[in-house]
MARPABA-966782 format. One record per residue (C-alpha): residue in three letters; x, y, z. Coordinates in steps of 0.5 Angstrom, whole numbers, plus 500, padded with zeros to 3 digits. Layout:
# residues N
alaXYZ;...
***
This chain:
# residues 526
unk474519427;unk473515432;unk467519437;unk468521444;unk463519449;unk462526453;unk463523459;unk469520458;unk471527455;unk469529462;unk473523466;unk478526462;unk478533464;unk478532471;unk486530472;unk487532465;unk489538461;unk488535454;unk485529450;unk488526444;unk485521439;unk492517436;unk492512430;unk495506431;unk501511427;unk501515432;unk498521429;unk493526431;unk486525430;unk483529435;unk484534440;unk480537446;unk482541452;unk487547451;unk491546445;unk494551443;unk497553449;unk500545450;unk501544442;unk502550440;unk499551433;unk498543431;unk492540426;unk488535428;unk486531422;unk491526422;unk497530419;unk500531425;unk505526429;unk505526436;unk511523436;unk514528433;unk512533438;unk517529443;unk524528446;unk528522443;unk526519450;unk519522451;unk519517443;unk521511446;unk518511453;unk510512448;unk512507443;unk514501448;unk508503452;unk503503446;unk505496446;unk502494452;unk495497450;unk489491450;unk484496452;unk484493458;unk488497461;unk492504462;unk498506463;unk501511467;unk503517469;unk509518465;unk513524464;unk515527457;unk516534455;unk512536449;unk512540444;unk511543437;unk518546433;unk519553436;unk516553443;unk520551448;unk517544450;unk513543457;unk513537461;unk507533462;unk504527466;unk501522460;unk496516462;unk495511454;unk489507453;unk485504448;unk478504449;unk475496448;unk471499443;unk476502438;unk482498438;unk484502432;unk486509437;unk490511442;unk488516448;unk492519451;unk491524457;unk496530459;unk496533465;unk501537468;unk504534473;unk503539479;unk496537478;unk498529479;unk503531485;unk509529481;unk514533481;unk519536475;unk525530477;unk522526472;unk516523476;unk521520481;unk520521487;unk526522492;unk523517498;unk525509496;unk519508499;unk516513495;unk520510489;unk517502491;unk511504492;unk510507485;unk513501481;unk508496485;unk502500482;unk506501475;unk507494476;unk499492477;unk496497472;unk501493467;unk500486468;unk493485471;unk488481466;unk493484460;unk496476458;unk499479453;unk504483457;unk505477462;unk507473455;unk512479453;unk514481459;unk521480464;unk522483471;unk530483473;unk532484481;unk539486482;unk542486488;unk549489490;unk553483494;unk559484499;unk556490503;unk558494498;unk556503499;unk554506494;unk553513493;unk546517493;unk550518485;unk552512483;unk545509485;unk541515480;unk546511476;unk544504476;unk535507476;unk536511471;unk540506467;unk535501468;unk529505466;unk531506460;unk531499458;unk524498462;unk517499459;unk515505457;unk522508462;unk518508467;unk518501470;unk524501474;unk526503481;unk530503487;unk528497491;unk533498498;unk539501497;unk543495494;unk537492491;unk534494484;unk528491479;unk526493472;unk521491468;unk523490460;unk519487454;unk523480452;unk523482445;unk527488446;unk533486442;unk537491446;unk535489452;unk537481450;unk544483448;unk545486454;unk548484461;unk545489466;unk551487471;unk555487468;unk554494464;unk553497472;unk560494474;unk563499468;unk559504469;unk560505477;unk564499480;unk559496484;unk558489484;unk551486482;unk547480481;unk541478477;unk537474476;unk530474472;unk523472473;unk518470467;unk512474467;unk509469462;unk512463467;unk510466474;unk503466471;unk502475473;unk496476469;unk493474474;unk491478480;unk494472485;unk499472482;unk501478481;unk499480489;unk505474490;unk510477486;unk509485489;unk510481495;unk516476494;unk519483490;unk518488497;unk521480500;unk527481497;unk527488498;unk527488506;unk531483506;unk525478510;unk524471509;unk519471504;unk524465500;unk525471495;unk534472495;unk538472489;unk540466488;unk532462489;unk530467484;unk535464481;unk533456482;unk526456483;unk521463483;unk516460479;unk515455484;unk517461491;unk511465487;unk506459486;unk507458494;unk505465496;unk499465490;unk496459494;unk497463500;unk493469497;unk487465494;unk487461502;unk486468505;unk481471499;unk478464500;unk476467508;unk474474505;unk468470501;unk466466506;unk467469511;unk470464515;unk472468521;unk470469528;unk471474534;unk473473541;unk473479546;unk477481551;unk476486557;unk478493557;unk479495565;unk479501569;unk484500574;unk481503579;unk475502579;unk476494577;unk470495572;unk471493565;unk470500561;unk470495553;unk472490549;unk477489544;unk474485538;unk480479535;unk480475530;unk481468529;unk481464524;unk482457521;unk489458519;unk491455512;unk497450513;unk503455509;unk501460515;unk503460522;unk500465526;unk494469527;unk499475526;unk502472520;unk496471517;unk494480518;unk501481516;unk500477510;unk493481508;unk497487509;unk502485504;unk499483499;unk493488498;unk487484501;unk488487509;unk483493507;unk478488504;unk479484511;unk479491516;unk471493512;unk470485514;unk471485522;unk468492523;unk461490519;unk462483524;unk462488530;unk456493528;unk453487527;unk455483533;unk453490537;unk446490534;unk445483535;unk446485543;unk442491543;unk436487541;unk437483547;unk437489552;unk444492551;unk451492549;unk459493551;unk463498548;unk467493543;unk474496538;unk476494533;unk482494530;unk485497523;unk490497519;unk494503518;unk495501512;unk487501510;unk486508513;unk492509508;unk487508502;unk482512499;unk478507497;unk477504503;unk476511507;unk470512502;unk467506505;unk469506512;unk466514513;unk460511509;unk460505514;unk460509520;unk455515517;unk451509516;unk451507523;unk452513527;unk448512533;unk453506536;unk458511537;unk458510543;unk459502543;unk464502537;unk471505537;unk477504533;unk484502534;unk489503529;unk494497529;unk502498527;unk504491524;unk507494518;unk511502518;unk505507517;unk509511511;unk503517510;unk502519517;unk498525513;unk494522510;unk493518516;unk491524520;unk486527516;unk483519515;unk483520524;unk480527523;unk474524518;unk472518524;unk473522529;unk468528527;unk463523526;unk464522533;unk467514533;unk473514538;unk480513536;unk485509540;unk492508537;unk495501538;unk502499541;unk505505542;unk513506543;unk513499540;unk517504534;unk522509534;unk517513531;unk512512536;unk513520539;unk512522531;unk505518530;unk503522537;unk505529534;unk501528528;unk495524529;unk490526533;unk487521538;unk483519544;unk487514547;unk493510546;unk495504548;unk502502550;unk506496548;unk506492552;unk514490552;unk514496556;unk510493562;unk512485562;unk518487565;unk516493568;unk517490576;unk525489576;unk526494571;unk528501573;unk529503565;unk522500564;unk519503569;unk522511567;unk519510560;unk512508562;unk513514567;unk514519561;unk509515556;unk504517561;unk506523563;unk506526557;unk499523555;unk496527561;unk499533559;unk496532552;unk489529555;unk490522552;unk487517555;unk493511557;unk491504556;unk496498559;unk497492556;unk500486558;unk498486565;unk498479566;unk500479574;unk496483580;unk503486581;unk504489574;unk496492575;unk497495581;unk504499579;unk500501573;unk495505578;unk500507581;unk503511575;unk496513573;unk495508567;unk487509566;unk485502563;unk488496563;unk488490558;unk492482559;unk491475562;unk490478569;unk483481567;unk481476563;unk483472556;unk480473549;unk473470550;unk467468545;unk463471551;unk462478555;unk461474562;unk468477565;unk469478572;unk476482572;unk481481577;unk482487581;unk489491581;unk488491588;
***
């Protein structure tokens, strides 16, 4: 028998309701946590299958998951109901691995599912978006640094043509059919509402004899292509590689120009991933050198024409496959790396700020996050630790939390702000009314500025429609004590219509263009 190291028992019991120790047979070598109340009255030395304690399902999902352990890797969660002969089965949320050190055991750690916020409707959460962001995580968890799965493995994307509507029904349909062919029944999902992707193992005769379309075409009437992608072919062992097939894959699924529709996953996917994984090594490539720079443009206070701080830009070289500077942020964010950048930028910017305060003294300077690194744990654990650490520029540092990409956890984005703002750093919150859920970031989040879209203001002169919605923005943020930040202010008569309509600062080309220097003498509105 294999011994447990207490700490991994105690890792364990953190999420977890009970460990088990398997062979490689699936039988029961080991139990710990609550046995009887889970297992009923199961002996742990080997007599007992575990496999024999679940569904038909639960069976199949287990066995093809097993096959993919390296000791490397972990997967999870799965739902299956566990049981002994006799008490009702129970469902639970299992995570396998193997331990580096004894590649002839299986671990497996139950939890019930409350404890891991998945619901009781077979670990499928009702939300696509949900939905795509679970089967990207599986999909990571799966393939990275395992070359055995990326050997064994096949990533189908569906696609219903014709612009044919299928009901939420049909839909179940298709997503539960396919999890049943995926690896462990839990690597399949609902992409969009026409669009689908399964993960299966090429070695599953099952599946090799299987025509997925065609079998849905029977099943439900819809119409559907396919076209698979090689996991050994696409290289997806690796984590750049991998990053350019989530990326390729939320492509498809948004309909984007990524290159990645049916008919080029078809013709050349290998080729279309190999082009975006060159993208993500040029960006890491700038993470490590740090081969970026900031420039700065003035904040003004429209009455008083003083500047009230700077916003700290980005600029760097772009790499030739990339445009803009706001492809390349909107790339970060899809591919995984923004929160490593947003950590980046904002140590340069305390640094820049301390830099000048040796000097005599420094502007306020805000820099821009992403919503989706706000979005993180982990990166939150090291922005607070970060602005803990640098307290004493709450004064010179605030945070502007940008929009590039819709903010799906608003909650979770809202306790992130409560967390900066309790340690005294202000918070502005970018580009408002720029979407249509504008009104219910600001009901949700709290902050202390907001700055408006500047598609608000370009046209705000001649047009009466512009002009009543920014009356009704800035209204509504002085009932609600926000202070109200203008962009787009390019003219002397957009800055004095602002002041009339009590905009409180303004930012754009009037006052000053971003500049690797503070010695800006801004314009007045007036």
């Amino acid at each position: 028998m294999t011994k447990v190291p207490g700490r991994f028992l105690g890792y364990a019991f953190c999420v977890g309701d009970l460990l088990l120790e398997l062979d490689l047979d699936f039988k029961i070598r080991s139990a710990d946590g609550a046995i009887k109340t889970t297992l009923g009255a199961v002996k742990a030395d080997g007599s007992t299958d575990f496999l024999s304690l679940l569904s038909d399902r639960g069976k199949g999902i287990i066995e093809s998951a097993a096959k993919m352990l390296t000791g490397a890797n972990r997967l999870g969660p799965f739902t299956v109901s566990v049981g002994n002969d006799g008490r009702q089965k129970e469902e639970f949320a299992v995570f396998l691995a193997k331990l580096p050190t004894a590649h002839d055991r299986i671990y497996a750690v139950l939890s019930k599912p409350y404890r891991l916020g998945v619901t009781k409707d077979k670990n499928a959460p009702s939300k696509v978006e949900d939905k795509k962001k679970q089967f990207f995580e599986r999909l990571e968890g799966l393939f990275e640094g395992n070359p055995d799965a990326a050997e064994n493995m096949l990533v189908t994307v569906l696609e219903a043509g014709g612009n044919q509507e299928i009901s939420p029904e049909k839909q179940k349909v298709i997503e539960d059919y396919l999890k049943s062919f995926s690896v462990g029944g839990a690597h399949a999902t609902m992409l969009a509402d026409d669009k689908f992707a399964v993960v299966h193992d090429k070695t599953d005769e099952r599946a090799q004899k299987t025509d997925f379309a065609a079998q849905l075409k029977k099943a439900t009437g819809v119409s559907l292509t396919s076209a698979t992608i090689d996991a050994a072919e696409a290289n997806l062992s690796e984590e750049d590689s991998l990053k350019a097939l989530v990326f390729s894959l939320q492509s498809f699924a948004s309909g984007g120009d990524g290159g990645m529709d049916i008919e080029s996953i078809q013709k050349n996917c290998a080729t279309l991933i190999g082009e975006t994984t060159e993208r993500v090594k040029a960006f890491r490539q700038v993470l490590e050198e740090g081969a970026f720079s900031l420039v700065f443009q003035p904040i003004v206070h429209l009455k008083k024409g003083t500047v009230h701080h700077f916003e700290a830009l980005t600029r760097f070289e772009l790499p030739p496959m990339i445009k803009t500077q706001w492809e390349m942020i909107r790339f970060a964010e899809d591919v995984g790396l923004i929160d490593d950048f947003d950590y980046a930028v904002t140590t340069r910017a305390i640094r820049k700020i301390r830099e000048l305060l040796k000097k005599g003294g420094a502007p306020g300077i805000a820099v821009n996050l992403s919503g989706r690194s706000l979005s993180s744990p982990e990166f939150m654990l090291e922005l607070i630790s970060l602005l803990r650490g640098n307290k004493d520029l709450k004064q010179y540092l605030s945070l502007e939390i940008t929009e590039s990409s819709k903010i799906h956890d608003l909650d979770a984005l809202a306790q992130a702000l409560g967390e900066i703002r309790e340690i005294g750093f202000k918070v502005y919150l970018d580009d408002f009314g720029a979407g249509a859920a504008g009104f219910q970031y600001l009901k949700k989040l709290k902050v202390d500025a907001l700055k408006i879209d500047g598609d608000y203001i370009r046209d705000a002169i001649t047009n009466k429609e512009d002009r009543a919605y920014l009356r009704s923005m800035v209204g509504l943020c002085r009932d609600l004590g926000i202070t109200t930040v203008g962009e787009w202010v390019e003219t002397q008569e957009h800055a004095k219509l602002l002041t009339e309509m009590g905009v409180d600062y303004g930012q754009g080309y009037f006052f000053g263009k971003p500049s690797d220097n503070f010695l800006v003498e801004p314009a007045k509105a007036s």
